[in-house]
C-alpha positions as CSV (number, residue, x, y, z in Angstrom):
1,X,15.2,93.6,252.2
2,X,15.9,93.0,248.5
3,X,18.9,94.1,246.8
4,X,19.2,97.1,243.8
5,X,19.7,94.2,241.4
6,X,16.9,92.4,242.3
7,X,14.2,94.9,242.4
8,X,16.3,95.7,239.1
9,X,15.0,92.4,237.8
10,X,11.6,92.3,239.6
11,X,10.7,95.6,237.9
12,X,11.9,94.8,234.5
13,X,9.2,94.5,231.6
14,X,9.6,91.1,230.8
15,X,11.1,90.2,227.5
16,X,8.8,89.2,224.9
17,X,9.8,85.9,223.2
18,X,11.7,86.4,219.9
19,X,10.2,84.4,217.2
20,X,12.3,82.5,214.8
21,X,11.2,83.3,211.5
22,X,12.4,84.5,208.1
23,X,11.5,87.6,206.9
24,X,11.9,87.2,202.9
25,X,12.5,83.4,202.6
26,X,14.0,82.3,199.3
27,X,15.5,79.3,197.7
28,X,18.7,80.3,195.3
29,X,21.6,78.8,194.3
30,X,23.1,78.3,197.7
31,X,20.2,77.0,199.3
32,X,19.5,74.6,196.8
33,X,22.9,73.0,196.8
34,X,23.2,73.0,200.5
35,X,19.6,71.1,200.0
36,X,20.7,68.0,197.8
37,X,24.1,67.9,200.2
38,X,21.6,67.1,202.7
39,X,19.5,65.4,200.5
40,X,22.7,63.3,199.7
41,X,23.7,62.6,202.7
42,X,20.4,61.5,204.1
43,X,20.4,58.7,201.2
44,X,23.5,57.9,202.1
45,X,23.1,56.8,205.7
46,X,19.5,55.6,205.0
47,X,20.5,53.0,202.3
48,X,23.4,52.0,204.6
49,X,20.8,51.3,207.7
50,X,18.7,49.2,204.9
51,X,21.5,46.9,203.9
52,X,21.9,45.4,207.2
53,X,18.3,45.5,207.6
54,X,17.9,43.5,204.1
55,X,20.5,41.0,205.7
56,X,18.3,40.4,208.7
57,X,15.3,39.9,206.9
58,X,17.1,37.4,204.3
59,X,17.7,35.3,207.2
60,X,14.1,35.7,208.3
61,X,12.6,34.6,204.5
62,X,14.6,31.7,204.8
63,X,12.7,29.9,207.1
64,X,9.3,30.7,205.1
65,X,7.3,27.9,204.6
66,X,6.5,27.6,200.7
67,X,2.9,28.6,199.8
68,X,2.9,24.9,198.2
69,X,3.0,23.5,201.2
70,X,0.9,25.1,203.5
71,X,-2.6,23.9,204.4
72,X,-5.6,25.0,203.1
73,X,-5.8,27.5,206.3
74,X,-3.1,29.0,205.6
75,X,-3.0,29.6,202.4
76,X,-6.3,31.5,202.5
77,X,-4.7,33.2,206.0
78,X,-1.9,34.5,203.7
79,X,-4.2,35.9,201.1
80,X,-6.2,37.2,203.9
81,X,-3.1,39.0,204.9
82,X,-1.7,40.3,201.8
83,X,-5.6,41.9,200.9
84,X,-5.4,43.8,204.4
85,X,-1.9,44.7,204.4
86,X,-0.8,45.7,201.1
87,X,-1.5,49.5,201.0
88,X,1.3,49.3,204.6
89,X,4.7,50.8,204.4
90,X,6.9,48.4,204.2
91,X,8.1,48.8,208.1
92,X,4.2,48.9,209.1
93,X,3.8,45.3,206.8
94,X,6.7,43.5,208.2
95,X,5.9,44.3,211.9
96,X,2.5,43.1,210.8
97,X,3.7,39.8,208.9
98,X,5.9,39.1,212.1
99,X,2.6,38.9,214.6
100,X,0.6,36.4,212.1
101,X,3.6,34.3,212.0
102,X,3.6,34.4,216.0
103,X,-0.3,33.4,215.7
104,X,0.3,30.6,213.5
105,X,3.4,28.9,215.1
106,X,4.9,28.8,211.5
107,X,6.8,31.2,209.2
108,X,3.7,31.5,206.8
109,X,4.3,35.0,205.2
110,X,7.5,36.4,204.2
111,X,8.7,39.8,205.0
112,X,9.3,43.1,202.6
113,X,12.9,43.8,202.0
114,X,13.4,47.7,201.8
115,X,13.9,49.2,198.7
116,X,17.1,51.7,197.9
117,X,16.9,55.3,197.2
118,X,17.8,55.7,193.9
119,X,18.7,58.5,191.6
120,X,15.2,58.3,190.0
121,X,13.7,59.6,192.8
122,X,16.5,62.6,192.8
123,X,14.9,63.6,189.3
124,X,11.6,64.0,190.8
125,X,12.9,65.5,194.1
126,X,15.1,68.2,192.1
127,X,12.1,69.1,190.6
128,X,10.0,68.9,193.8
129,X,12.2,71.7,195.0
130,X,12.6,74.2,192.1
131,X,8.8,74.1,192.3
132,X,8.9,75.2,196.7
133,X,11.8,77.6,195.3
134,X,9.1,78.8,192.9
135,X,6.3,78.7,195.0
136,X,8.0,80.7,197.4
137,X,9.3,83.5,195.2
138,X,5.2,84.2,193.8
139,X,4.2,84.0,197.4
140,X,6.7,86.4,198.3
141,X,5.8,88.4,195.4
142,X,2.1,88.1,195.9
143,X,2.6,89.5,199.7
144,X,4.3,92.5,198.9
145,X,2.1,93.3,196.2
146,X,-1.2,93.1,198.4
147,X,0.7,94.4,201.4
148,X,0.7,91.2,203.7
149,X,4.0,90.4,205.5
150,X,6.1,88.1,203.7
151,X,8.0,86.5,207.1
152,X,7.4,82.8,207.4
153,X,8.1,80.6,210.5
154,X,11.1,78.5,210.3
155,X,9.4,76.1,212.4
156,X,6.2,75.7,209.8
157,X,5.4,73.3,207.7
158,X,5.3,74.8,204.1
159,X,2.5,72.8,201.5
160,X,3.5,72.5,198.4
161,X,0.9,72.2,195.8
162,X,2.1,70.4,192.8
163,X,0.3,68.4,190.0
164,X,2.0,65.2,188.9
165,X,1.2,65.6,185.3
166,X,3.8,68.6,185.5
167,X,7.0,66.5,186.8
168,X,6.0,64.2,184.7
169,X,6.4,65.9,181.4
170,X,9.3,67.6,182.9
171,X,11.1,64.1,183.4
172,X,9.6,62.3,180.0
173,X,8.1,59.7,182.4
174,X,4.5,58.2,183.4
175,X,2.3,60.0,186.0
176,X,2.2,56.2,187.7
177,X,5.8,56.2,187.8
178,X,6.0,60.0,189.7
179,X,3.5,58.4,192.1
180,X,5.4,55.7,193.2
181,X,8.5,57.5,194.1
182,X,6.4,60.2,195.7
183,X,4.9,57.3,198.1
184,X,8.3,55.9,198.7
185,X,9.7,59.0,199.7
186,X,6.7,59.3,202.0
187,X,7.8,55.8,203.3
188,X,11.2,56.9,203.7
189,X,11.3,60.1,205.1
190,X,12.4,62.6,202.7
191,X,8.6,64.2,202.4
192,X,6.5,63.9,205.9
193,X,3.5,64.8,204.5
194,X,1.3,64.0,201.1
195,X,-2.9,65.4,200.8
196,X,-4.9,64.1,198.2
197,X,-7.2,67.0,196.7
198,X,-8.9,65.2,193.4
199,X,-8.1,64.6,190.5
200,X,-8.2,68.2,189.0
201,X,-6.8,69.3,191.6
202,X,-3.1,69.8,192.9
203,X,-1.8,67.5,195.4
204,X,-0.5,69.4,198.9
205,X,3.5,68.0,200.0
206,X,5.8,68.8,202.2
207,X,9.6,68.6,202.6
208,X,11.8,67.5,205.3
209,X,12.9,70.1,206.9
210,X,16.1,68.6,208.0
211,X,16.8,68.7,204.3
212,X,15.2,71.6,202.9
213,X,17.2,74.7,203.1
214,X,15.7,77.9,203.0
215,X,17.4,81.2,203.7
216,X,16.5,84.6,204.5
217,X,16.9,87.6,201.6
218,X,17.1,90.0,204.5
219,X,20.4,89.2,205.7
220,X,21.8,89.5,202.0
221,X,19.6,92.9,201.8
222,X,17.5,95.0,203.7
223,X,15.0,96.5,200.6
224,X,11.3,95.4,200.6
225,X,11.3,95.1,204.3
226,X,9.2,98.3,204.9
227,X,5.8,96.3,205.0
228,X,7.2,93.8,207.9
229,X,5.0,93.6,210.9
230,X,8.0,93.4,212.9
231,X,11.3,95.7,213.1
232,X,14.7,94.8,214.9
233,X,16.3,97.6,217.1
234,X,19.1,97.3,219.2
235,X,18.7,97.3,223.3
236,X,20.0,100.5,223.8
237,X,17.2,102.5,222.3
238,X,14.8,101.2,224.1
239,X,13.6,103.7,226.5
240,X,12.6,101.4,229.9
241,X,16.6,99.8,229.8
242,X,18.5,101.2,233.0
243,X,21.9,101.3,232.7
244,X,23.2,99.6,235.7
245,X,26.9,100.2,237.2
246,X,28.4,97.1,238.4
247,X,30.0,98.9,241.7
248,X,27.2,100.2,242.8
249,X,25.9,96.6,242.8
250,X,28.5,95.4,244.6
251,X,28.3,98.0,247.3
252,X,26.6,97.1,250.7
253,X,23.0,96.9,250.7
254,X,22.0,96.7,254.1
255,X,20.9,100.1,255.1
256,X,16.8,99.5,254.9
257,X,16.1,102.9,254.3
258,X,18.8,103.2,251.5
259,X,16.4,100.5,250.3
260,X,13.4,101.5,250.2
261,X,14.5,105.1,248.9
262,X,15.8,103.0,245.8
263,X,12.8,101.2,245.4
264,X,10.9,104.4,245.2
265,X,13.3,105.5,243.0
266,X,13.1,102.8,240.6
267,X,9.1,102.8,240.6
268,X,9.0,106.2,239.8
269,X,11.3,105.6,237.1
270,X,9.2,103.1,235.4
271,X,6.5,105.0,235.7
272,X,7.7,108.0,233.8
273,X,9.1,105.3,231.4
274,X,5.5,104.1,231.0
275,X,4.1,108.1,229.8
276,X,7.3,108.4,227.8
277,X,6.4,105.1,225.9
278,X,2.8,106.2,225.4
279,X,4.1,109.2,224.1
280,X,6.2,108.0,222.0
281,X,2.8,106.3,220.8
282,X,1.1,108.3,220.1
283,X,3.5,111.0,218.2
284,X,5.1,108.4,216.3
285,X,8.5,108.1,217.7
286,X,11.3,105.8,217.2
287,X,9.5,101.8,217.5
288,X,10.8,99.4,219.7
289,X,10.6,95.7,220.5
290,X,7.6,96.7,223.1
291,X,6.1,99.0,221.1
292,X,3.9,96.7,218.5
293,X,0.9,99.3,217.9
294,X,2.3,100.2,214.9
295,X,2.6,96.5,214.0
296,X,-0.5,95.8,215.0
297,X,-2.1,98.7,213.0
298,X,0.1,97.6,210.1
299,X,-1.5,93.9,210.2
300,X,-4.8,95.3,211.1
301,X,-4.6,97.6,207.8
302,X,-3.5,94.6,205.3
303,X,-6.3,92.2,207.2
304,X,-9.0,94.9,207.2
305,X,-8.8,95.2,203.3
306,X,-10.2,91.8,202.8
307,X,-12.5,91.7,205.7
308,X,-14.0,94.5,204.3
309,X,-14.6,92.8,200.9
310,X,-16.1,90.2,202.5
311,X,-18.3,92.2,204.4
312,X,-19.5,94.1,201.5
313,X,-20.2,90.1,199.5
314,X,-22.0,89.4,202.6
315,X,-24.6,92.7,202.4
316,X,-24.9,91.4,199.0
317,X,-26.7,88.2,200.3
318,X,-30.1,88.7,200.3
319,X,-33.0,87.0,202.2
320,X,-34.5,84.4,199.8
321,X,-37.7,86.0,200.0
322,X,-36.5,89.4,199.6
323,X,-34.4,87.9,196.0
324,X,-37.8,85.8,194.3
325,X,-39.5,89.2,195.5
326,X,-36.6,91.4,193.5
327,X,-36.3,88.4,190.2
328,X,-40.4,89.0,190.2
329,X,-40.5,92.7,189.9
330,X,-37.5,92.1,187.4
331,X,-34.4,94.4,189.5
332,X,-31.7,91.8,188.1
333,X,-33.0,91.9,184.4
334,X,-29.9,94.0,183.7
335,X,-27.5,92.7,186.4
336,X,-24.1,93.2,186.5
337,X,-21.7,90.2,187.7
338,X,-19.4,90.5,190.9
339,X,-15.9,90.7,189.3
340,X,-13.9,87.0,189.3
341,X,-10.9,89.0,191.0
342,X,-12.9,90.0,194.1
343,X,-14.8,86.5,194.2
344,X,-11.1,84.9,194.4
345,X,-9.5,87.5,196.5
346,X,-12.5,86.1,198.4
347,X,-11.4,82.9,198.1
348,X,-7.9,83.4,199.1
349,X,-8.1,85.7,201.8
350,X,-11.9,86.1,202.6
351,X,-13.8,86.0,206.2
352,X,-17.2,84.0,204.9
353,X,-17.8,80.7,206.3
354,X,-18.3,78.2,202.9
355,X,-22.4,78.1,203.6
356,X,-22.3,81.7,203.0
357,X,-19.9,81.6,200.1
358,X,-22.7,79.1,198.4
359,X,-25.1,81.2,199.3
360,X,-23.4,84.1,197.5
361,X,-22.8,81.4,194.6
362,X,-26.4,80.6,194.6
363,X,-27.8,84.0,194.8
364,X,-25.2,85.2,191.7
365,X,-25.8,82.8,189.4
366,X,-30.2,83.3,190.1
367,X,-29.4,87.1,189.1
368,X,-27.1,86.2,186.3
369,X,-30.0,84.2,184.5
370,X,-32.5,86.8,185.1
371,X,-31.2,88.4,181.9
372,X,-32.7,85.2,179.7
373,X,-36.4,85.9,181.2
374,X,-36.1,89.4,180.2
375,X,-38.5,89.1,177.0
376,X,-40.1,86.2,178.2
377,X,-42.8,85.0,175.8
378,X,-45.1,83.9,178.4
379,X,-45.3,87.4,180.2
380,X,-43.3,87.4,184.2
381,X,-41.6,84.5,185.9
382,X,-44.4,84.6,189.4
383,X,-42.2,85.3,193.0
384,X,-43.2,81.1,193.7
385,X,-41.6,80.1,190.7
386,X,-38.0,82.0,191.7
387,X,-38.8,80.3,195.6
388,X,-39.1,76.8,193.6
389,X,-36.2,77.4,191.2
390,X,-34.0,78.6,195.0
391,X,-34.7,75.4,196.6
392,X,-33.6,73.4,193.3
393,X,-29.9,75.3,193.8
394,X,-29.6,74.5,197.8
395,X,-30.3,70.9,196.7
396,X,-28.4,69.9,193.9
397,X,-25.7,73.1,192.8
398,X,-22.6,73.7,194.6
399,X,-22.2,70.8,196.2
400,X,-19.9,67.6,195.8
401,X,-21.0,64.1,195.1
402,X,-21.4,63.0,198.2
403,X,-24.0,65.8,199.2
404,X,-21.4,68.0,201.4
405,X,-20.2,71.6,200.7
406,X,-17.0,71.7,198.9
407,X,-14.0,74.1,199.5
408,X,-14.7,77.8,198.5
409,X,-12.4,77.6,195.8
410,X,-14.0,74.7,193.7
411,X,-17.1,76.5,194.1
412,X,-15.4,79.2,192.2
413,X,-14.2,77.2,189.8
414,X,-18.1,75.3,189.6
415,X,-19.3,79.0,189.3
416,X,-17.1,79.9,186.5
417,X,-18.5,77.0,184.6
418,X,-22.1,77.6,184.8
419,X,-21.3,81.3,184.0
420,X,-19.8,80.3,180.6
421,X,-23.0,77.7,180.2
422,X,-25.1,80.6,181.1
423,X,-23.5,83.1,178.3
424,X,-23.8,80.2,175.9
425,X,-27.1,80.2,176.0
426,X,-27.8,84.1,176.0
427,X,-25.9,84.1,172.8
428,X,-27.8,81.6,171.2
429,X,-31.2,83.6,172.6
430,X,-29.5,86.7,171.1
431,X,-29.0,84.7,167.7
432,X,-32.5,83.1,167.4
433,X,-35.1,85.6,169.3
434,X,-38.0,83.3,168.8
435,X,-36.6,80.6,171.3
436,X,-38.1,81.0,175.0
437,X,-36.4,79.1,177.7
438,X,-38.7,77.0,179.7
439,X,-40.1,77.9,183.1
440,X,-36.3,78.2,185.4
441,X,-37.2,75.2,187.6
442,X,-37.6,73.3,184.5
443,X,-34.4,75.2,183.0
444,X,-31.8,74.6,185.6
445,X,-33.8,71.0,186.6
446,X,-30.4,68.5,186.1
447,X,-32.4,65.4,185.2
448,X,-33.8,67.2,182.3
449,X,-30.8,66.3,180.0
450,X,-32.6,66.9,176.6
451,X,-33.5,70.8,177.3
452,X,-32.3,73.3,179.4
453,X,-29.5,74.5,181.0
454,X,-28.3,70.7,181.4
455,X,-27.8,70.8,177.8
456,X,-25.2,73.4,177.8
457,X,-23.0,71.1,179.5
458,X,-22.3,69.2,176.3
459,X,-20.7,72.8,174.6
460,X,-19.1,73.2,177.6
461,X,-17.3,69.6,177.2
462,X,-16.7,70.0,173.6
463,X,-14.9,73.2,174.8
464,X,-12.6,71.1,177.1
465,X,-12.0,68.6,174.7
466,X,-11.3,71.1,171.6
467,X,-9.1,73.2,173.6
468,X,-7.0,70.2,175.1
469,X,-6.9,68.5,171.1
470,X,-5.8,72.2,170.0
471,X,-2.7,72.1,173.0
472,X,-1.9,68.5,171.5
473,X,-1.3,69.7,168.8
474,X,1.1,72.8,169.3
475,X,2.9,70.0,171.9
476,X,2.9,67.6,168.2
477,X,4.2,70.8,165.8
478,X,6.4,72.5,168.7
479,X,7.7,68.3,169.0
480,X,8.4,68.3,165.5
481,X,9.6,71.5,165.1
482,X,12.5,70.8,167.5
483,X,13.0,67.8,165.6
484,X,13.9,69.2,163.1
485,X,16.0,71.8,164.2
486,X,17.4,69.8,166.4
487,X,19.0,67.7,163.2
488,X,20.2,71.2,161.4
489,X,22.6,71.4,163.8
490,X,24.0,68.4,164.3
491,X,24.2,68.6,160.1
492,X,26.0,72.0,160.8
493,X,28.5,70.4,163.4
494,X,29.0,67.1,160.9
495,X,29.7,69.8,157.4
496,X,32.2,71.6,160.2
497,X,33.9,68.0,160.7
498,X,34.1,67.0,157.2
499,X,36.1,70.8,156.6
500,X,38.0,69.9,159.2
501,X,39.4,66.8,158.3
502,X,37.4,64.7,161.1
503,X,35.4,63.5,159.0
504,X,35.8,61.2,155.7
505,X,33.0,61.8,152.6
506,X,32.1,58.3,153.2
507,X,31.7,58.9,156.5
508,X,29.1,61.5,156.2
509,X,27.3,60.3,153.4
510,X,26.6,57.1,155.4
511,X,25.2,59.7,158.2
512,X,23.2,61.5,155.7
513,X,21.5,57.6,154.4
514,X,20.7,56.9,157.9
515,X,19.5,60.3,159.6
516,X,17.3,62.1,157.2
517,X,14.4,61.6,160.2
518,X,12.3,64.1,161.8
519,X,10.5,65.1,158.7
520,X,13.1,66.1,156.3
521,X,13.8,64.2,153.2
522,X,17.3,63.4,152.0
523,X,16.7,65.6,149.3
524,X,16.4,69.0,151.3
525,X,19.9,67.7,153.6
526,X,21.4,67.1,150.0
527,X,20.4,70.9,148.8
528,X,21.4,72.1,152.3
529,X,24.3,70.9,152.5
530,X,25.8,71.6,148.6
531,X,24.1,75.7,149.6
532,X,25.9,75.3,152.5
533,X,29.4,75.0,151.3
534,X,30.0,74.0,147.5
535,X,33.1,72.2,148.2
536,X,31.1,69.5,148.9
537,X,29.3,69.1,146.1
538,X,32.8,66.9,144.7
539,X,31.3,64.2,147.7
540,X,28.8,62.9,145.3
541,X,25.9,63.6,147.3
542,X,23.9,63.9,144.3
């Protein structure tokens, strides 16, 4: 017959699995120091475990036969090699190097020697973090504001999406040059993972976690936590605990019927703990670590939001008969646009598959146009000629360069383009009413380069190009402006010198010859300084 305690532990719900996760994660002050101490010391014993591997390999390279002396044979084995292998780590190219010298019988290619982490590459990893610091602060933001739960598993790998271009101009070095420290701290371990995503678009990293430190902002405070799926209570409120005396565990437990009356006992008390836990259900009582309706219906809320939006996009998709049918009988003549925001809430959080996300693409841009057939001088665009002008968009819009259906996102941004195209055109139409597109097979036909709505790809370059030669040149004035500003004050700090006695006339005279850079003539320093102070007008600056 089992014991109190152990129908005690047979009957007891069984503990759901706590999961180890922040519930505001943020990157401050703290965080980020504790980061580059283990950023630090991770250099250090790496470049330490290098040295004596450099040693090693030294000794290995010094049996290498010259490429001078090798046969023909193995000279074009070695350039075989180093065409294969030169995209390897250089661990992976080594390992690889010492095989083919087994093959040959000869020391015919040398091996890598590892490069040190230097404090170039803690530049770029400083700014590597301040942007996951960042990153997570807007996603944090961003959650609360749309009602999603912020709490992020310590054990997940967070992506980081960062453009080159941007540490780059941060630094005041090359793009090539962010690149290769990027891959090296791929090789060596401080990043363990790097996703190419084009070349407009931002490349996904990820940090070590061993050396990223991240901290949780509800330990430091407990405000913005109401819209957490999950609430910590203490043991003692939950309603199913029994509170078990240890004497009356240690008493003798081998009357059977003293037994089984417990047993009963206990059941029925589990039972009524059961209906008292429904209860508390369903009139909204005090939650507990069991209780996760309210969780549930919490999650369920900020998830059916968007699944309803996504729902309502896909009502919107009509049968392709049922849209020529509609653009025939002219329905979409004055159509109104889904709103960008929804289309990238879409995007973001959305439920539709990407074929029905290009079908909805598709579909918006046909009802979009309809507005430039609305006067048409050659009466109705037919029901076939919307059917002919659908099966032009499945083939060749919306798609990448290889034929396949891109993310849902750069469909987006592919949409937002032809919309501008498309509104470049209607504003021309609304500036010359004589002009009547052609036929819309012909119009949206990309091969007709000439005419048509391949044509308004050249404003919409000329766009791009004038709006990045305007941003030049702000980045050429603000440059300059600096410049300039920059040499004020240092003229400020040298007239403060010469007051002072730190400074001789000669002295800053010979300054004045040799800095009047950035713009400014020696004339306006000369008049700046003698309306700065007119003691020094007896330096003969004139």
């Amino acid at each position: 017959m089992k014991s109190i305690k152990q129908l005690i532990q047979q009957n007891q719900p069984k503990q759901p699995e706590r999961r180890n996760y922040y519930l505001i994660p943020v990157i401050t002050g703290p965080e980020y120091k504790a980061t580059f101490d283990n950023y630090e010391l991770y250099v250090l014993k790496y470049n330490t475990a290098i040295a004596n591997k450099n040693r090693n390999i030294k000794d290995y390279n010094a049996g290498i036969v010259p490429f001078e002396k090798l046969t023909p044979e193995h000279q074009a084995a070695f350039l075989q090699f180093e065409k294969e292998h030169k995209h390897l780590s250089t661990t992976q190219y080594n390992a690889q190097a010492v095989k083919w010298n087994k093959v040959y019988g000869k020391k015919i290619i040398p091996l890598r020697r590892h490069k040190k982490i230097k404090y170039q590459t803690q530049r770029i990893f400083a700014e590597i973090v301040k942007h996951q610091a960042r990153q997570l602060n807007n996603r944090t933001r961003q959650n609360i504001k749309l009602g999603i739960s912020t709490r992020l598993e310590k054990s997940q790998k967070i992506d980081l999406p960062i453009w080159r271009s941007k540490i780059a101009k941060k630094l005041g070095i090359s793009q090539k040059t962010v690149y290769n420290q990027i891959q090296h701290m791929l090789q060596v371990g401080i990043l363990t993972g790097y996703r190419f995503r084009g070349s407009d678009k931002a490349f996904i990293i990820q940090i070590n976690p061993k050396i990223l430190e991240i901290s949780d902002a509800a330990n430091r405070t407990r405000q913005n936590v109401e819209n957490q799926f999950f609430k910590t209570t203490s043991e003692k409120d939950l309603p199913h605990n029994v509170l078990v005396n240890q004497e009356h565990l240690n008493k003798s437990k081998d009357n059977d019927t003293e037994n089984s009356a417990s047993q009963k006992e206990l059941s029925n008390h589990y039972q009524q703990a059961d209906k008292t836990s429904s209860t508390n259900k369903n009139f909204g009582s005090k939650p507990n670590s069991y209780q996760t309706d309210k969780q549930e219906l919490i999650s369920a809320a900020a998830g059916s939001k968007y699944e309803k939006l996504s729902n309502l996009l896909k009502m919107s998709i009509l049968h392709y008969y049922i849209l020529a049918k509609s653009l025939f009988e002219g329905k979409f003549k004055n159509y109104t646009p889904i709103k960008n925001h929804s289309l990238k809430l879409e995007v973001l959080y959305g439920k539709l598959t990407r074929s029905e996300f290009r079908e909805l693409m598709i579909q918006e841009m046909l009802k979009t146009s309809a507005k430039l057939w609305r006067d048409w001088k050659y009466g109705t665009v037919y029901q076939g000629e919307w059917l002919k002008t659908l099966r032009l968009f499945e083939k060749h819009y919306f798609l990448t360069s290889n034929g396949n259906i891109p993310h849902k996102d750069t469909m987006f941004e592919m949409l937002l383009n032809y919309k501008w195209r498309l509104k470049t055109a209607m504003n021309y139409k609304a500036l010359n009413p004589d002009w009547n597109p052609p036929r819309p097979s012909e119009y949206f036909n990309p091969y007709l380069k000439t005419t048509g709505f391949a044509k308004t790809k050249e404003f919409w370059r000329n766009k791009q190009q004038q709006s990045q030669t305007n941003d030049k040149d702000l980045r050429r004035k603000a440059f300059k402006t600096e410049a300039k500003n920059a040499l004020w004050r240092k003229l400020d700090y040298r007239i403060s010198r010469v007051m002072s006695g730190k400074m001789t006339p000669a002295q800053f005279a010979n300054w004045i010859e040799h800095n009047a850079t950035a713009g400014i003539t020696a004339d306006e320093i000369i008049k700046y300084v003698n309306n700065k102070t007119a003691k020094l007008t007896e330096f003969n600056l004139n």
